[in-house]
C-alpha positions in Angstrom: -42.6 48.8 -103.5 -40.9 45.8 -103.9 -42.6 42.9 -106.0 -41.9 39.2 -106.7 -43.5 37.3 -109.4 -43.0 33.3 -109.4 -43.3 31.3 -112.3 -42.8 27.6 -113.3 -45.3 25.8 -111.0 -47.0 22.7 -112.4 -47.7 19.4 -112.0 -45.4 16.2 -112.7 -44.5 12.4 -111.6 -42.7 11.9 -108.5 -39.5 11.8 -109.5 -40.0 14.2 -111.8 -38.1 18.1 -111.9 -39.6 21.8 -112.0 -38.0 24.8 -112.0 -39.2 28.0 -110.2 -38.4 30.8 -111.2 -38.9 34.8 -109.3 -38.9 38.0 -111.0 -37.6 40.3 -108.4 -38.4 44.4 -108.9 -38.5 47.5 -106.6 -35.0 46.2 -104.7 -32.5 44.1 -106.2 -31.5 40.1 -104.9 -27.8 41.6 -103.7 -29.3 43.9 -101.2 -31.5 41.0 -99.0 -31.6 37.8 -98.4 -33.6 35.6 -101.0 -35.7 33.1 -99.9 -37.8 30.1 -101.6 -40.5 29.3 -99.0 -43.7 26.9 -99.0 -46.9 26.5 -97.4 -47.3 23.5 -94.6 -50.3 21.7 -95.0 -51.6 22.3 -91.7 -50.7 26.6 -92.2 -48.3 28.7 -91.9 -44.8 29.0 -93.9 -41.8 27.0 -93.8 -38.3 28.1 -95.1 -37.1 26.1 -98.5 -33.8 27.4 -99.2 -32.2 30.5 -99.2 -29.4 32.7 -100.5 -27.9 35.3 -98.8 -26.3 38.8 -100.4 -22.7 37.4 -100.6 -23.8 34.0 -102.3 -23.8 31.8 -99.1 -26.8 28.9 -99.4 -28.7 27.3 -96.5 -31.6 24.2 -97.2 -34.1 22.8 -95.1 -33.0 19.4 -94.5 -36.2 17.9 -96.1 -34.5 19.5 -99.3 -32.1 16.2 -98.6 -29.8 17.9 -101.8 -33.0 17.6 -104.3 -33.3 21.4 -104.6 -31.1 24.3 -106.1 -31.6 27.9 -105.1 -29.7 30.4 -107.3 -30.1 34.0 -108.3 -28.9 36.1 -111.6 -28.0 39.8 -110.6 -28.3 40.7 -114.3 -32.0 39.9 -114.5 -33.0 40.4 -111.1 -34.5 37.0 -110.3 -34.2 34.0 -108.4 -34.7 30.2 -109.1 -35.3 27.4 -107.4 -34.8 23.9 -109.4 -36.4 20.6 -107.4 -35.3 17.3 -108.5 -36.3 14.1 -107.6 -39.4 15.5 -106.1 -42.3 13.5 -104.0 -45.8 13.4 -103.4 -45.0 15.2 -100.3 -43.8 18.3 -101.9 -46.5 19.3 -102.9 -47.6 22.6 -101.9 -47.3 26.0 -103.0 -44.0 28.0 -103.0 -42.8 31.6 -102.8 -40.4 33.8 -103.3 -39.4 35.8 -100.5 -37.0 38.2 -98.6 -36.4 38.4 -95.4 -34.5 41.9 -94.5 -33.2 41.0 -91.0 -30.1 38.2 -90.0 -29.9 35.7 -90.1 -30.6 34.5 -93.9 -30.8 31.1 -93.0 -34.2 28.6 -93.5 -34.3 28.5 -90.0 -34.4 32.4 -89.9 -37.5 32.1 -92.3 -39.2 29.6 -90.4 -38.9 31.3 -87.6 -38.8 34.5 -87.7 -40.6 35.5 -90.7 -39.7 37.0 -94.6 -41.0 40.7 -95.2 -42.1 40.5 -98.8 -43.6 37.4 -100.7 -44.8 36.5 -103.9 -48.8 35.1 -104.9 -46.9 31.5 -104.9 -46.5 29.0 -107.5 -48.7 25.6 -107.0 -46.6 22.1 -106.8 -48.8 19.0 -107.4 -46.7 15.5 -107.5 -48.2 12.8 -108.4 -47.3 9.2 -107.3 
């Protein structure tokens, strides 16, 4: 059964910087794609940023180069650290993987991730 634990959520300034971070178990983050994903405020999921099994990255273009996903094989986890951050990011995020291609954030948005973490609550203040 494959689990994902985030951590790291808060609350902080705009402007301000959290890092996320995913404890990964039951499959490792070099066999699927990894995926940071967030909750819209109207429902449903949209894809954050993701990395795929040979280190390739893909960002939504609200990231706007804010955001860093990265991964350590050695521990089995995954990270995502937001910069800059606004009042509009605010939501709650999870680690994901999506098992089909393409690992992209459109592929997320779209087409779904298979296994997710409870989330990790964002709250930026202006």
């Amino acid at each position: 059964e494959v689990q994902l634990v985030e951590s790291g959520g808060g609350s902080v300034q705009g402007g301000g910087s959290l890092s996320l971070s995913c404890v990964v178990s039951g499959t490792s983050v070099d066999t699927y794609c990894m995926a940071w994903v967030r909750q819209r405020p109207r429902g449903g999921l949209e894809g954050v940023a993701t990395i795929d099994t040979d280190g390739r990255l893909d960002y939504a273009e609200f990231v706007e180069g804010r955001f860093t996903i990265s991964k350590d094989s050695a521990k089995n986890m995954i990270y995502l650290q937001m910069n800059s951050l606004k009042p509009e990011d605010s939501t709650t995020y999870y680690c994901a993987t999506r098992h089909r291609r393409p690992c992209s954030v459109e592929g997320t948005t779209l087409y779904g991730i298979n296994d997710w973490g409870k989330g990790a609550l964002v709250t930026i203040s202006s």
